[in-house]
C-alpha positions as a LaTeX table, in Angstrom:
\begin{tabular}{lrrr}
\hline
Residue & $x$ (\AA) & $y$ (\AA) & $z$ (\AA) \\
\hline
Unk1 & 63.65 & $-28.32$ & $-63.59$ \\
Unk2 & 61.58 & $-27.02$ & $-61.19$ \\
Unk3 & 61.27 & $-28.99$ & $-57.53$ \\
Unk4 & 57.50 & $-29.08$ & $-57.17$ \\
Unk5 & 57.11 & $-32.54$ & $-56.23$ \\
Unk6 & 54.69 & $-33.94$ & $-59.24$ \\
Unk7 & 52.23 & $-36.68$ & $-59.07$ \\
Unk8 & 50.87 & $-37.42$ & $-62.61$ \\
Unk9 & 50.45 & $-33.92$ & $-64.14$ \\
Unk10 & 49.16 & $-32.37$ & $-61.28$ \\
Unk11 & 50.84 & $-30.66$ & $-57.80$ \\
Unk12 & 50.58 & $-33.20$ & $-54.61$ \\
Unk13 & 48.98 & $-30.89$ & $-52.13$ \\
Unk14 & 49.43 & $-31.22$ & $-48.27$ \\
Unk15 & 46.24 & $-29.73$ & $-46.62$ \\
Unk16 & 46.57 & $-27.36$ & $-43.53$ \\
Unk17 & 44.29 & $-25.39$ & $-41.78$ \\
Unk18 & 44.50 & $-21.58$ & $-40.60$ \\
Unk19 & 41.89 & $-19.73$ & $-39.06$ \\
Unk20 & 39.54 & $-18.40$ & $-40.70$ \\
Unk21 & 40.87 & $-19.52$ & $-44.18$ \\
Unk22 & 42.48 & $-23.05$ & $-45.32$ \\
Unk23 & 46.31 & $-23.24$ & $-46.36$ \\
Unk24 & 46.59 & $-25.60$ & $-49.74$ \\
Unk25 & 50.70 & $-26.19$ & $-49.64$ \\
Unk26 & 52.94 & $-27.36$ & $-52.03$ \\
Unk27 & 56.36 & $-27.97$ & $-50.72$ \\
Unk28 & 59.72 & $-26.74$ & $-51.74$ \\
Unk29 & 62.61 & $-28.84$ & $-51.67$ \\
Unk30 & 65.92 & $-27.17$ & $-51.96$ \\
Unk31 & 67.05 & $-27.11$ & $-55.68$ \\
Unk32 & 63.20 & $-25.64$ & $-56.14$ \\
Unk33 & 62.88 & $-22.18$ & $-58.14$ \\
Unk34 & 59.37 & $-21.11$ & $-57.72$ \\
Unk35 & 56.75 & $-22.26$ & $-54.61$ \\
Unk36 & 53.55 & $-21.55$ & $-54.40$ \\
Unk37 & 51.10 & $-20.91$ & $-51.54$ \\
Unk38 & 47.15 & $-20.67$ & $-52.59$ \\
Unk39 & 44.38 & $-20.06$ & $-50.16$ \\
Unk40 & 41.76 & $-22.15$ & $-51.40$ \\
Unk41 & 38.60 & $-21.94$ & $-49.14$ \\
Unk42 & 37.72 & $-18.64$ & $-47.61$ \\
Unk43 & 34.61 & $-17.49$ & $-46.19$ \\
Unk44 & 31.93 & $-14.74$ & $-48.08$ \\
Unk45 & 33.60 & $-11.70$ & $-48.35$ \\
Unk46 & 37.20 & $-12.96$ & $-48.75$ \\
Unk47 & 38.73 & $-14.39$ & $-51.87$ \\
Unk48 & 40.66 & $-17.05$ & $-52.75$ \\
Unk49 & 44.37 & $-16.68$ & $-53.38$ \\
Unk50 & 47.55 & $-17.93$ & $-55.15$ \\
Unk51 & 50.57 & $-16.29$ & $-54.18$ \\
Unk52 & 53.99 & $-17.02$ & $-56.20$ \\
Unk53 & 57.32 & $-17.10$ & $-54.45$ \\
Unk54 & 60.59 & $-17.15$ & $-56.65$ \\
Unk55 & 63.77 & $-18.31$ & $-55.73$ \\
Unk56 & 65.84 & $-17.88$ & $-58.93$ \\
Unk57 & 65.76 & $-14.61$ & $-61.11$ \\
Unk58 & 63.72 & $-14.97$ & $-64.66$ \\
Unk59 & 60.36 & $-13.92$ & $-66.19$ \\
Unk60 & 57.41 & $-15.74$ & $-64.62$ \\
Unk61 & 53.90 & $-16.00$ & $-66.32$ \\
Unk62 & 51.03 & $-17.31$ & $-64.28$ \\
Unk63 & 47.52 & $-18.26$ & $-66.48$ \\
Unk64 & 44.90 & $-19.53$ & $-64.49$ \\
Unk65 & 40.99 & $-19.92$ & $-65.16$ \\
Unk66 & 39.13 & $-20.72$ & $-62.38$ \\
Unk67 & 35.10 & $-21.79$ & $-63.54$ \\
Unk68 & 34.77 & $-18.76$ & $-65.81$ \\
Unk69 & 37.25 & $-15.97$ & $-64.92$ \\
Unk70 & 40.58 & $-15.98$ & $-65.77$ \\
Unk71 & 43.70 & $-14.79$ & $-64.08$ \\
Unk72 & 46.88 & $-14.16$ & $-65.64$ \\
Unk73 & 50.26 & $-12.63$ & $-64.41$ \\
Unk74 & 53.55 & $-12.39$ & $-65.54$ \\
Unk75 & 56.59 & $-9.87$ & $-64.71$ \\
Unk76 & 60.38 & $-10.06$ & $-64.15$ \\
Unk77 & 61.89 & $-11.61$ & $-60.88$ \\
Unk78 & 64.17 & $-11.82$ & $-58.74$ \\
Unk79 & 65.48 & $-14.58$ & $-56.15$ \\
Unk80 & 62.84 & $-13.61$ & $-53.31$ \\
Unk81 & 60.26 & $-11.90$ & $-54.90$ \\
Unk82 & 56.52 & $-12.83$ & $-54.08$ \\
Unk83 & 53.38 & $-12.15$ & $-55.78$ \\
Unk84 & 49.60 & $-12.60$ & $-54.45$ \\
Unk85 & 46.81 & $-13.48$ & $-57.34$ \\
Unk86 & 43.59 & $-12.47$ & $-56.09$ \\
Unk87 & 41.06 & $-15.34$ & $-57.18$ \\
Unk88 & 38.40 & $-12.50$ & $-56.72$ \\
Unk89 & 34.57 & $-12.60$ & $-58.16$ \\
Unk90 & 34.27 & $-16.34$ & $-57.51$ \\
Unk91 & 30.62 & $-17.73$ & $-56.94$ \\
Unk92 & 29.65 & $-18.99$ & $-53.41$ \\
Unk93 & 30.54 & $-22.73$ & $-53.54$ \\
Unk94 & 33.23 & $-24.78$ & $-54.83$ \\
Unk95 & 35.27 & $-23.90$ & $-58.71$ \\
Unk96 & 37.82 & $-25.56$ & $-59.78$ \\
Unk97 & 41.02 & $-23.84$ & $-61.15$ \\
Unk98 & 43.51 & $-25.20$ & $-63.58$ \\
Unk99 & 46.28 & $-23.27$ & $-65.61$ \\
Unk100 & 50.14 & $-23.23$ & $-65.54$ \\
Unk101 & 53.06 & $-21.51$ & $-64.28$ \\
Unk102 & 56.15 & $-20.80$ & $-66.70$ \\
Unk103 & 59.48 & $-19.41$ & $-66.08$ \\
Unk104 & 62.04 & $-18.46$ & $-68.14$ \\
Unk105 & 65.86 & $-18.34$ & $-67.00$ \\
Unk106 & 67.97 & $-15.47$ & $-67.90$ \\
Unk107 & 70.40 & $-18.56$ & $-69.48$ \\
Unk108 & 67.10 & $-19.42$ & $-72.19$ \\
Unk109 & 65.86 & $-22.33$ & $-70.43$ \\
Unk110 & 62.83 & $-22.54$ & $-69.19$ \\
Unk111 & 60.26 & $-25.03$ & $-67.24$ \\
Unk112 & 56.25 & $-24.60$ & $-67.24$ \\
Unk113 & 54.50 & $-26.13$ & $-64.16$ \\
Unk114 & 50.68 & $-27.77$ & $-64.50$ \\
Unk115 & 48.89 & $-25.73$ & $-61.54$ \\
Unk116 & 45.51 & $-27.68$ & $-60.79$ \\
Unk117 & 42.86 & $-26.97$ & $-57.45$ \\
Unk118 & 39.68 & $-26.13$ & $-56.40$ \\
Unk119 & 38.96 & $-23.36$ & $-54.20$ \\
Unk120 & 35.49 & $-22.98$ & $-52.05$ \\
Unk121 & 33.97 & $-19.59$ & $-51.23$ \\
Unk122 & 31.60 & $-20.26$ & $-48.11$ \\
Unk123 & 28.99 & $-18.53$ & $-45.95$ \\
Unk124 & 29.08 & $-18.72$ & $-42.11$ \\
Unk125 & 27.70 & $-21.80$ & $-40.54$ \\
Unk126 & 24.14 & $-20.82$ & $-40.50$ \\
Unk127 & 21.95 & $-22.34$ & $-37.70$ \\
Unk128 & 18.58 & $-23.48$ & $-36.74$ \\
Unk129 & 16.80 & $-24.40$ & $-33.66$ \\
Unk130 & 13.29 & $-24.64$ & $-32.85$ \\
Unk131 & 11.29 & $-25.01$ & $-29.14$ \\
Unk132 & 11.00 & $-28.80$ & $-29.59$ \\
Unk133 & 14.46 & $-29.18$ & $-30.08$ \\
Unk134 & 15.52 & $-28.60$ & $-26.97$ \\
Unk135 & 14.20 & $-30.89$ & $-24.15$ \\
Unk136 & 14.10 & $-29.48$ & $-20.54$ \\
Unk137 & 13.65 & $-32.56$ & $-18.95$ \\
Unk138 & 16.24 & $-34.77$ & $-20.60$ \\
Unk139 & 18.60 & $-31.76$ & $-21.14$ \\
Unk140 & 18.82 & $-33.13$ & $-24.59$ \\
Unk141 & 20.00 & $-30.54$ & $-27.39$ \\
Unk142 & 18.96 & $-31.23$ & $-31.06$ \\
Unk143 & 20.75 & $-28.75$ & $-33.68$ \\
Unk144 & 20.35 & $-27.90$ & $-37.57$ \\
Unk145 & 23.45 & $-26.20$ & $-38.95$ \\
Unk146 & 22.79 & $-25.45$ & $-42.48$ \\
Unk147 & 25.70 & $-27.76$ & $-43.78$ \\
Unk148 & 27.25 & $-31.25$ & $-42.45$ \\
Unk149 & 29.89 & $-30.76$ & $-39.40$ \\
Unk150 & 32.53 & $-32.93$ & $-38.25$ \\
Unk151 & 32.23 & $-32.04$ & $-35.22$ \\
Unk152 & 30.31 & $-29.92$ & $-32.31$ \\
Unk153 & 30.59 & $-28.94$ & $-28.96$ \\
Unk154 & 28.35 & $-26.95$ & $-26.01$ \\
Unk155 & 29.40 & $-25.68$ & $-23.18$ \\
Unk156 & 26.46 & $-25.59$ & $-20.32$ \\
Unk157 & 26.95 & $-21.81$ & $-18.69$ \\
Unk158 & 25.22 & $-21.30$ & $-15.29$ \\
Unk159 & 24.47 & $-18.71$ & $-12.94$ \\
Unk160 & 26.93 & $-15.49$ & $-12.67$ \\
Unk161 & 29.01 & $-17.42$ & $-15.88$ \\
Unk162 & 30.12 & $-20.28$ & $-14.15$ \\
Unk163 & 30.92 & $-23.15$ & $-17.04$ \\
Unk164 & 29.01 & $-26.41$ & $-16.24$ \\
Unk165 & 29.72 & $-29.03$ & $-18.55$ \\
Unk166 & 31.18 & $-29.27$ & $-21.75$ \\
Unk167 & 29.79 & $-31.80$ & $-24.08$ \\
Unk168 & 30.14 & $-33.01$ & $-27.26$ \\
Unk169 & 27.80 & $-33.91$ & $-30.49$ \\
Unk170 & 27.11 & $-37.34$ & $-31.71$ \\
Unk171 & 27.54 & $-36.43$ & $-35.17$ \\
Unk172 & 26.63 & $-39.48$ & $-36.25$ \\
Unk173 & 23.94 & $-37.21$ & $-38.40$ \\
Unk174 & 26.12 & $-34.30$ & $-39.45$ \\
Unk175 & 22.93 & $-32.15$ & $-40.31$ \\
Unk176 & 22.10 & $-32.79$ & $-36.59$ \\
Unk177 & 24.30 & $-32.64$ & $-33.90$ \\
Unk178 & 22.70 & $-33.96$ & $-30.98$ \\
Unk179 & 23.55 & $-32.81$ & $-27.68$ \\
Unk180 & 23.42 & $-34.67$ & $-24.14$ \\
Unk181 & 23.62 & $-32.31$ & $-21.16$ \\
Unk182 & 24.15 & $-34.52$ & $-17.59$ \\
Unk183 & 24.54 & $-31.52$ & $-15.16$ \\
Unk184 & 22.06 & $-31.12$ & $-12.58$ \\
Unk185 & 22.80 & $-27.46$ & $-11.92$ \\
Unk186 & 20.71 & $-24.93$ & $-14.14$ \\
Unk187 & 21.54 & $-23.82$ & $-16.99$ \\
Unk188 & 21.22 & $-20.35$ & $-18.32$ \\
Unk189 & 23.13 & $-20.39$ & $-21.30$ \\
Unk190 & 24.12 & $-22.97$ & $-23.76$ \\
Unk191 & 27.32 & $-22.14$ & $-26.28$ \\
Unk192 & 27.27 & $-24.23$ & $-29.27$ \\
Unk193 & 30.59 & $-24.16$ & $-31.39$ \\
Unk194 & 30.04 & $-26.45$ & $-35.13$ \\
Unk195 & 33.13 & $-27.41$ & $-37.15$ \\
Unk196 & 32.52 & $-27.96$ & $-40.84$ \\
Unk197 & 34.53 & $-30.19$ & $-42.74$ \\
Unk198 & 36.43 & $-27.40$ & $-44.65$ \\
Unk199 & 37.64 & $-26.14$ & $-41.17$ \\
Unk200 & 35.06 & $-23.24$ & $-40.68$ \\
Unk201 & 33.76 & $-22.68$ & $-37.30$ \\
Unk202 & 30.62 & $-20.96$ & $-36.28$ \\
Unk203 & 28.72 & $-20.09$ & $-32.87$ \\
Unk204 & 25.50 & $-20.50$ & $-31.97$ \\
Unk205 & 24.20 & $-18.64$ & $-28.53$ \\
Unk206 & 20.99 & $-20.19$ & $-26.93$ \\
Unk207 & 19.20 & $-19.28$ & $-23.62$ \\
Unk208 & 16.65 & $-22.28$ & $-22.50$ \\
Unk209 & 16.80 & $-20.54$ & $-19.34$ \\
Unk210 & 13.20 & $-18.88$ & $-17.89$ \\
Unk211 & 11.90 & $-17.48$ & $-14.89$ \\
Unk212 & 7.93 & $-16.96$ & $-13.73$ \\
Unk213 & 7.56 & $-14.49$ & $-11.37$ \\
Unk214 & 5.07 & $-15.14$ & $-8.56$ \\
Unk215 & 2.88 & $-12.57$ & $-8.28$ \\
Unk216 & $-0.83$ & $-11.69$ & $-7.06$ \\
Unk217 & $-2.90$ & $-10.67$ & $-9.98$ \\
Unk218 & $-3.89$ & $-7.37$ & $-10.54$ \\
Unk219 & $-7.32$ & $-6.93$ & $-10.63$ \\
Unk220 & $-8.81$ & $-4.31$ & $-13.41$ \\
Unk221 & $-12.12$ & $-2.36$ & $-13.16$ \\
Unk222 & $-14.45$ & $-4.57$ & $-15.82$ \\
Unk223 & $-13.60$ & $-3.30$ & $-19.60$ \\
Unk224 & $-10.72$ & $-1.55$ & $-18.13$ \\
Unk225 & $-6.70$ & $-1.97$ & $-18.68$ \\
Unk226 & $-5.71$ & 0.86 & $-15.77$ \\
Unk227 & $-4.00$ & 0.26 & $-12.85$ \\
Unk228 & $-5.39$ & 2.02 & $-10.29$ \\
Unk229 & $-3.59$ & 3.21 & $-7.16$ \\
Unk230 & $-4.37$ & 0.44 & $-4.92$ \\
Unk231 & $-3.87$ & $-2.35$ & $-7.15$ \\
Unk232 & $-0.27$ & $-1.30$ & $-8.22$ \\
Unk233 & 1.22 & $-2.27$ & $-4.29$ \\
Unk234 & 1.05 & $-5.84$ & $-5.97$ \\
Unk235 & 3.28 & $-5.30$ & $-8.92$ \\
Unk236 & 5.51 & $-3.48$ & $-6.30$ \\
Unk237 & 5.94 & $-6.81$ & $-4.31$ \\
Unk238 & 7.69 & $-8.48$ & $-8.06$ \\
Unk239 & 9.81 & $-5.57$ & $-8.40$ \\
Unk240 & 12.26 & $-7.16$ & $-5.77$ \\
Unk241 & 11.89 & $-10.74$ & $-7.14$ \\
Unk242 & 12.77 & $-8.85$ & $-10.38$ \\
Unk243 & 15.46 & $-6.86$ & $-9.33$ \\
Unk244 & 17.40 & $-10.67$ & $-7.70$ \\
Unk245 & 17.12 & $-12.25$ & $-11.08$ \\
Unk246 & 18.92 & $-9.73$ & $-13.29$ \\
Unk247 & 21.53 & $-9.58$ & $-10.89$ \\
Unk248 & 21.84 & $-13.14$ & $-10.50$ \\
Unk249 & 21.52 & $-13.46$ & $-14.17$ \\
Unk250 & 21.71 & $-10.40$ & $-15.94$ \\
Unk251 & 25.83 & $-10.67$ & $-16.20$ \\
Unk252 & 25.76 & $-14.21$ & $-18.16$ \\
Unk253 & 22.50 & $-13.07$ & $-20.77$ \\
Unk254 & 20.16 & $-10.53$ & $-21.46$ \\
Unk255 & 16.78 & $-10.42$ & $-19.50$ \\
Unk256 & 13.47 & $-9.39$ & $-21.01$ \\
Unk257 & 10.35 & $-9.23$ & $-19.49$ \\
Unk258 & 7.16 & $-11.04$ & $-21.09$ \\
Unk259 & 3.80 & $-10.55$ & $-19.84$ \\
Unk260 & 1.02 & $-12.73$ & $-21.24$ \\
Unk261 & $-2.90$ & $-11.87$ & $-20.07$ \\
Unk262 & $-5.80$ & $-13.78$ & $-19.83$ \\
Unk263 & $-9.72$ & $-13.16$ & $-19.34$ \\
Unk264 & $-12.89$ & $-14.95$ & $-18.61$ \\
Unk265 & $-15.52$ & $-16.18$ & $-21.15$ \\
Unk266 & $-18.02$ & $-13.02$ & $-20.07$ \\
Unk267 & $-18.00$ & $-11.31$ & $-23.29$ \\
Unk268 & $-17.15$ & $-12.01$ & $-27.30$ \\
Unk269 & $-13.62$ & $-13.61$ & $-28.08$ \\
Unk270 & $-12.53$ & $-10.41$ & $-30.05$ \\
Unk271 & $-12.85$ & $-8.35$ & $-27.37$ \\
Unk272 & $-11.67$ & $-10.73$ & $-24.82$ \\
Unk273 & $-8.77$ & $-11.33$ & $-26.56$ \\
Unk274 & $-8.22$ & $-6.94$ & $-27.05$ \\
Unk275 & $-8.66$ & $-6.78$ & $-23.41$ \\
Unk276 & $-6.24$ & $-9.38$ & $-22.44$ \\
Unk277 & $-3.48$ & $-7.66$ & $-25.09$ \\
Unk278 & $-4.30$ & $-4.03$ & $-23.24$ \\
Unk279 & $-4.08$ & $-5.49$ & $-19.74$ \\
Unk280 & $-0.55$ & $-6.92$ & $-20.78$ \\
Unk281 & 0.73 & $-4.10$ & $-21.80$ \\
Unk282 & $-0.22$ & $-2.11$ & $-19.11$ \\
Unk283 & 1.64 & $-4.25$ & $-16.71$ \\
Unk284 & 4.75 & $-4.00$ & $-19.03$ \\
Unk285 & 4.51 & $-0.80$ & $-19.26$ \\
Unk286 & 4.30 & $-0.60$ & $-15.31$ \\
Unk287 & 7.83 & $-2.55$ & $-14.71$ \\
Unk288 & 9.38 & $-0.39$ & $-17.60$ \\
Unk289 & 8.38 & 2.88 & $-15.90$ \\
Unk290 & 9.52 & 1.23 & $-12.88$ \\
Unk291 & 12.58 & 1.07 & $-14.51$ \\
Unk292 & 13.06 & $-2.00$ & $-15.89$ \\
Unk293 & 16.13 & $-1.62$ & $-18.07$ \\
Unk294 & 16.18 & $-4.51$ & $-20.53$ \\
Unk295 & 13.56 & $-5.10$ & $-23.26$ \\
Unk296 & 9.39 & $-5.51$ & $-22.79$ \\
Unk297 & 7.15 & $-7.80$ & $-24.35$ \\
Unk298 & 3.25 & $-8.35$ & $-23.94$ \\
Unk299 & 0.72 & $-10.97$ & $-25.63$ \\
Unk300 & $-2.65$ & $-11.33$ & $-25.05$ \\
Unk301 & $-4.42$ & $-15.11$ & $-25.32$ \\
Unk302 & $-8.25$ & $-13.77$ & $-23.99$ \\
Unk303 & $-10.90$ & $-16.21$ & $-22.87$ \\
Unk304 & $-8.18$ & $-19.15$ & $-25.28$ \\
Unk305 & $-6.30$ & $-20.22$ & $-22.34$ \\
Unk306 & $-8.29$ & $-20.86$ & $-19.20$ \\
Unk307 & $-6.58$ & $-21.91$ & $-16.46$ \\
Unk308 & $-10.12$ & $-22.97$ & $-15.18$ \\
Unk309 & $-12.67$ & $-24.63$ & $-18.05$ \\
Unk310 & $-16.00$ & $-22.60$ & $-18.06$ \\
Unk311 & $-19.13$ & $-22.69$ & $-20.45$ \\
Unk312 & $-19.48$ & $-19.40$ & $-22.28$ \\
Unk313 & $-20.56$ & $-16.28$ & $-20.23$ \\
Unk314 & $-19.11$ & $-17.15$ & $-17.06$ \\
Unk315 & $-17.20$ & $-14.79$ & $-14.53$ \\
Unk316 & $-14.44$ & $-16.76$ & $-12.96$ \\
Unk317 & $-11.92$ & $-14.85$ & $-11.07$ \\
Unk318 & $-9.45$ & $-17.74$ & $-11.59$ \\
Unk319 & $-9.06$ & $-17.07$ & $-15.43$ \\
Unk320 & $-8.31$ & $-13.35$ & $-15.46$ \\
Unk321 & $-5.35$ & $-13.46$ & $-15.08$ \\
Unk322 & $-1.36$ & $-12.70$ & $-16.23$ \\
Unk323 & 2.13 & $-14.84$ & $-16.34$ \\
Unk324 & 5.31 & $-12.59$ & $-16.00$ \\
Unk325 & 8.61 & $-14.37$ & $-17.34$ \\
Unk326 & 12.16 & $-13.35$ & $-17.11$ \\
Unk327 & 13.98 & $-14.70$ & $-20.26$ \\
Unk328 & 16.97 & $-14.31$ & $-22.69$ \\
Unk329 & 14.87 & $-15.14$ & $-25.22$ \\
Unk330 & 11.30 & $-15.67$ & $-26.68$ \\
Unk331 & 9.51 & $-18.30$ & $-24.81$ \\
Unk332 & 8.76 & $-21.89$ & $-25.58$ \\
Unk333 & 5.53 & $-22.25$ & $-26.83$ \\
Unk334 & 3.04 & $-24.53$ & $-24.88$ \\
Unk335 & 0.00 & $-25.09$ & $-23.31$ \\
Unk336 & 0.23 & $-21.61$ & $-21.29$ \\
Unk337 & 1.73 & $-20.15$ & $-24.71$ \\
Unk338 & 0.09 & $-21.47$ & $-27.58$ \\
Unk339 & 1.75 & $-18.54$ & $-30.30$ \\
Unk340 & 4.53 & $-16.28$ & $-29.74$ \\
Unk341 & 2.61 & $-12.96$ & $-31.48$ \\
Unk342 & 4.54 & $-10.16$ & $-29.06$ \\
Unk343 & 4.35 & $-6.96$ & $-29.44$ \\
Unk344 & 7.39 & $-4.48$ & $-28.13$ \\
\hline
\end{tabular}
């Protein structure tokens, strides 16, 4: 008789976990003659596994159906001989596998082992965060991961990488972790690592982080989006204040450069809003020629956003206008930023 410890008609299973698939175990005890090993959760793109181990000579048959494909193996052995079944074209998900082991001495006797599990076949942690789930104020981190997690942890990552605080999730909602950030220093980077409850661990990268440049506006001839000679001295005075943040920050994320334009109410809204988009760009393009190395965005909001409320048809220096940012990632949306539309 084999020594598979039995429990009913099925194999007691002792659960351990290696990265990046799960160990299902079934110990040997020293009289044994056949162990197995399977891999029963796996992520997308790897398959499940059973692998026999023989520690007696015989022939060995393995049948196994696992939802609707069947595996089946059988061949001669010897004491030490090992054998991997491939569990392969299983369907994202859990299946359930069931079958039997049978070996037959080289004296005629013989013992057949029930063989019963369930193996899972699992995409990454998939994750979603929106602008209103993180609060600046509060430092308070909401996450979505696609699936329940046990647990979840983000490190706070400030200036030149220095790590600020490492906190942990109330998971008290498993679809979402909720993060409370105490430091006072700022934070550039947040790394979120999630834990699912089959072991699988996923990353999720965010930068809250943003910079406005102070700047004095440009001013453009009226219809125009050139910058003429003696207007450009002003975007000269940001390329300094532009050149200090990448190296402050440049080494922990990747800075971008968003400009966002504005106009008056003097003319239509379509054409406002064309002559806002132009005037953006043409700043952009300015601090790329300049030789700004990381990517360039531009939006323009017209006569939508006015910094100073106007009737219709009135010239107000204080509303044409642009916002620069320095960010490792789209900006929040808000009053300044009522869409995120950018063009590249």
């Amino acid at each position: 008789m084999w020594g598979i410890v039995p429990h009913g008609d099925e194999i007691v299973a002792d659960i351990g976990y290696r990265w990046p698939m799960i160990t299902l175990l079934v110990g040997v005890a020293a009289a044994q003659q056949v162990s197995f090993e399977a891999l029963t959760r796996v992520q997308l793109g790897q398959d499940p596994s059973l692998t026999v181990s023989a520690h007696a000579p015989g022939q060995l048959a393995v049948a196994l159906t696992c939802g609707d494909r069947r595996f089946d193996w059988s061949g001669r052995v010897d004491a030490g001989f090992s054998h991997r079944v491939v569990l392969g074209g299983l369907p994202v998900g859990r299946t359930g596998c069931s079958g039997s082991a049978r070996l037959d001495a080289p004296d005629g006797g013989w013992a057949e082992q029930p063989l019963t599990f369930t193996v899972a076949v699992l995409p990454p942690i998939a994750w979603t965060v929106s602008d209103q789930d993180w609060d600046r104020d509060r430092q308070r981190l909401v996450t979505h991961p696609d699936r329940g997690l046990k647990e979840a942890r983000a490190v706070a990552i400030g200036a030149g990488g220095q790590e600020l605080e490492v906190a942990y999730a109330d998971v008290s909602d498993p679809s979402a972790p909720t993060f409370e950030l105490g430091t006072t220093e700022e934070i550039v980077q947040i790394r979120v690592t999630g834990t699912d409850p089959d072991g699988f661990t996923s990353e999720l990268l965010l930068s809250p982080w943003y910079y406005a440049i102070p700047h004095e506006d440009v001013v453009f001839a009226s219809g125009s989006a050139e910058i003429t000679a003696a207007e450009a001295p002003k975007l000269e005075k940001c390329w300094a204040d532009v050149q200090r943040v990448v190296a402050t920050y440049g080494s922990v994320v990747p800075i971008k450069l968003y400009v966002a334009g504005y106009t008056d109410t003097v003319g239509s809204d379509a054409s406002n809003l064309e002559l806002s988009r132009r005037r953006a760009k043409a700043i952009a393009s300015w601090f790329r020629s300049r030789g700004f190395a990381g990517e360039v965005a531009w939006q323009g909001f017209g006569e939508q956003v006015l910094a100073v409320p106007t009737p219709d048809e009135t010239d107000a220096a204080a509303n044409r206008r642009a916002v620069y940012l320095l960010a490792a990632q789209d900006p929040p949306n808000g009053p300044e930023l009522p869409r995120s539309d950018w063009s590249r």
